[in-house]
C-alpha positions in Angstrom: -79.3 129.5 235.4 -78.3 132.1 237.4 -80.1 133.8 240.1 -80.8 136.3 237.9 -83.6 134.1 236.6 -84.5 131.1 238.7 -86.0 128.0 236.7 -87.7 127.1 239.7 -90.1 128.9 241.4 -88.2 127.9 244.8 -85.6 130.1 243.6 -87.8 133.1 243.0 -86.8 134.8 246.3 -83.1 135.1 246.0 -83.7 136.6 242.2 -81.9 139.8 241.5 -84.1 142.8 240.4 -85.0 142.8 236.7 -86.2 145.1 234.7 -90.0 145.3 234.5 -90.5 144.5 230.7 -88.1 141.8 230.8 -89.4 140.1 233.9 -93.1 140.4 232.3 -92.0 138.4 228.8 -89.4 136.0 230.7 -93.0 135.0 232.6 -95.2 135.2 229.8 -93.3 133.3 226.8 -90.2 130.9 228.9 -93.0 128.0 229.3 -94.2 128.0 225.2 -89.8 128.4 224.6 -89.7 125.9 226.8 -91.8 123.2 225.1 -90.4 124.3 221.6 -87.0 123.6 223.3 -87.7 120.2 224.5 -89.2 119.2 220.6 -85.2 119.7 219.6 -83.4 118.6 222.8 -85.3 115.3 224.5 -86.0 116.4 227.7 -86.8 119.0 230.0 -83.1 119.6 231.9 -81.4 120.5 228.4 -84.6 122.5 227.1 -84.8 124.8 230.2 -80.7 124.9 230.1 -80.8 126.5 227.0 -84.0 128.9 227.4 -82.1 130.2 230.2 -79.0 130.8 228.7 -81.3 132.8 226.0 -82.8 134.6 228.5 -79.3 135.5 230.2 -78.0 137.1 227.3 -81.0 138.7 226.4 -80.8 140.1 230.0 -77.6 141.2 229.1 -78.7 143.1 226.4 -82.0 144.5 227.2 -81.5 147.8 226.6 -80.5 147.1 223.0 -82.9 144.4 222.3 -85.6 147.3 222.6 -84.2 149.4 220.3 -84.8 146.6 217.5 -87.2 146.9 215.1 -89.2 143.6 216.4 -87.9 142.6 220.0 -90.0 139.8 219.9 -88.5 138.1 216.6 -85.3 138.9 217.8 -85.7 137.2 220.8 -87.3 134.1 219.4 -83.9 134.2 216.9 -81.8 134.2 220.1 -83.8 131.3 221.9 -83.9 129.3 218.6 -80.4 129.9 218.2 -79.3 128.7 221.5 -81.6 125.3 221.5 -80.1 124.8 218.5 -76.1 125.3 219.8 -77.0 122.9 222.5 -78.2 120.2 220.3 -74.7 120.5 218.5 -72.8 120.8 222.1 -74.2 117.5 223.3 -74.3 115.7 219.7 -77.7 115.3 219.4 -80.5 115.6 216.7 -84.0 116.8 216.9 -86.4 115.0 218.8 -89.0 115.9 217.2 -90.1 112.0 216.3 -90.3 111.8 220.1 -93.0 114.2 221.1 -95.1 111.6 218.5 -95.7 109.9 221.8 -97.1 112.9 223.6 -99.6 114.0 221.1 -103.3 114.7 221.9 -105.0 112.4 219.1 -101.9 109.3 220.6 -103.6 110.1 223.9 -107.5 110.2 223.2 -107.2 107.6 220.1 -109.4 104.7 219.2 -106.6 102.6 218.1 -103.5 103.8 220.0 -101.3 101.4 217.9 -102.1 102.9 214.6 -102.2 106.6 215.5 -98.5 105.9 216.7 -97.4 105.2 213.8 -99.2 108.0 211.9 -98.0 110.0 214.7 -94.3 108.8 213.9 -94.3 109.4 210.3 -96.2 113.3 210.6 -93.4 114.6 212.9 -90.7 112.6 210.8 -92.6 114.6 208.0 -92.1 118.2 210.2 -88.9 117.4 211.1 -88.1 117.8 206.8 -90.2 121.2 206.8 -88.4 124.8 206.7 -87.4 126.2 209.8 -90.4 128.7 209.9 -93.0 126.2 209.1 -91.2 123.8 211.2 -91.4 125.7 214.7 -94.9 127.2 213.6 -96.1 123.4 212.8 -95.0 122.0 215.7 -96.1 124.7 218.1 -100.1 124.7 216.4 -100.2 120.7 215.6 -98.0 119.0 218.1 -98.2 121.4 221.0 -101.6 122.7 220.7 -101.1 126.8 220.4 -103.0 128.8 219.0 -102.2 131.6 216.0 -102.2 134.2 218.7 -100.1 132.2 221.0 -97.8 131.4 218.7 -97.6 135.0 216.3 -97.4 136.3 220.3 -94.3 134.4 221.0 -92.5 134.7 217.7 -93.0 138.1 217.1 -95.0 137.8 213.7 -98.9 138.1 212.9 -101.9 136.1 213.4 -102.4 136.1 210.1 -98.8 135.2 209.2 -98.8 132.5 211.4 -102.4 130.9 209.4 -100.6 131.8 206.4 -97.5 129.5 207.9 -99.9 126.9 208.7 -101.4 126.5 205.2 -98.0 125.9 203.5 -96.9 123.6 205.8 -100.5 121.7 205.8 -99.8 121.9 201.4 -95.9 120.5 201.9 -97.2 117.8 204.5 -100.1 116.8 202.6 -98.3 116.1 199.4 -95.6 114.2 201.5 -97.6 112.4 203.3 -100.9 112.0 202.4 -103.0 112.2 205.6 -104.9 114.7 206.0 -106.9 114.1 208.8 -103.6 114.5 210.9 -103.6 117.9 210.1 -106.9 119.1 211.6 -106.7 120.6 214.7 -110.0 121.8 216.6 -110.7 125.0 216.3 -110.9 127.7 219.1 -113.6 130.7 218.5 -110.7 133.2 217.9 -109.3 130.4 214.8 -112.7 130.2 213.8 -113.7 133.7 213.5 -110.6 134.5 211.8 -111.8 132.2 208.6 -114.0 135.0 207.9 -110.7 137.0 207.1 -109.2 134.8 204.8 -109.1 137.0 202.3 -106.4 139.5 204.6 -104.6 136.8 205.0 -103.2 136.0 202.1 -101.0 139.5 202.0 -98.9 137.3 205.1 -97.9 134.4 202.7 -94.6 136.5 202.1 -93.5 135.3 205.7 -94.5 131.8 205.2 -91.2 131.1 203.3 
């Protein structure tokens, strides 16, 4: 990465001056990109490498990026995109079976043995989704975000994110049976928003 935008907050001081907007989102969405990038690249070195080669040409193009219709998506297109370019650069596949190892329920279970290997087979199982329910799945099961957090960083809704959810939760179910894998505490906000079910189902458009 460029000084432009330091990885490291040792680096911050050198850093060029940015434009306010950009700065702002580079600080509030690189760690979630970040985490979503390690899910496809193995480790932390490659995931940050290709965030920040995101975030370089988005730099690059700021001024346009703003005149798009949903900045946000777009962006999420262009970090996507480049995760993905560096998995095919260094000739590597997703490595999404590995976070299995990282989960919550691996972390806090009963039988750690067993879990593992229900842990294995549901990310083997999100690994086979769509791309959409893919990131969305892995971001609100694996990596604990919420539907804000995650309709926040992908430039969709709240509601098309819960939408997301429930189609993957359908295809997963039917794949692979275990349902209690699926359930995720609930926050207040998630919790709340049940009561708008109803709304919700306008979203299922962007599910697909």
């Amino acid at each position: 990465m460029s000084q432009d935008l330091p990885s490291q907050a040792s680096r911050a001081p050198r850093m060029k001056k940015l434009p306010p907007d950009f700065e702002a989102f580079h600080q509030m969405y690189r760690p979630l990109y970040v985490n979503w990038a390690k899910s496809r690249l193995g480790n932390w070195h490659d995931a940050e490498e290709a965030v920040d080669a995101a975030f370089e040409h988005l730099l690059k193009a700021w001024s346009t990026v703003l005149t798009k219709e949903n900045p946000t998506a777009y962006a999420w297109r262009v970090i996507r995109n480049s995760t993905i370019d560096h998995s095919r650069t260094r000739d590597r596949l997703p490595a999404l079976i590995g976070e299995a190892f990282e989960t919550l329920a691996l972390t806090q279970a009963v039988d750690p043995i067993s879990q593992l290997e229900e842990s294995l087979n549901l990310y083997a199982e999100i690994g086979q989704l769509p791309p959409r329910q893919m990131d969305v799945a892995f971001l609100h099961f694996g990596l604990g975000y919420s539907a804000v957090e995650i309709a926040a960083a992908l430039g969709i809704t709240p509601a098309g994110v819960r939408s997301t959810v429930r189609h993957a939760k359908r295809r997963l179910q039917h794949a692979y049976g275990v349902k209690k894998n699926l359930t995720k505490p609930r926050t207040a906000e998630e919790g709340h928003a049940e009561e708008g079910k109803a709304e919700e189902g306008k979203a299922d458009d962007i599910a697909h």
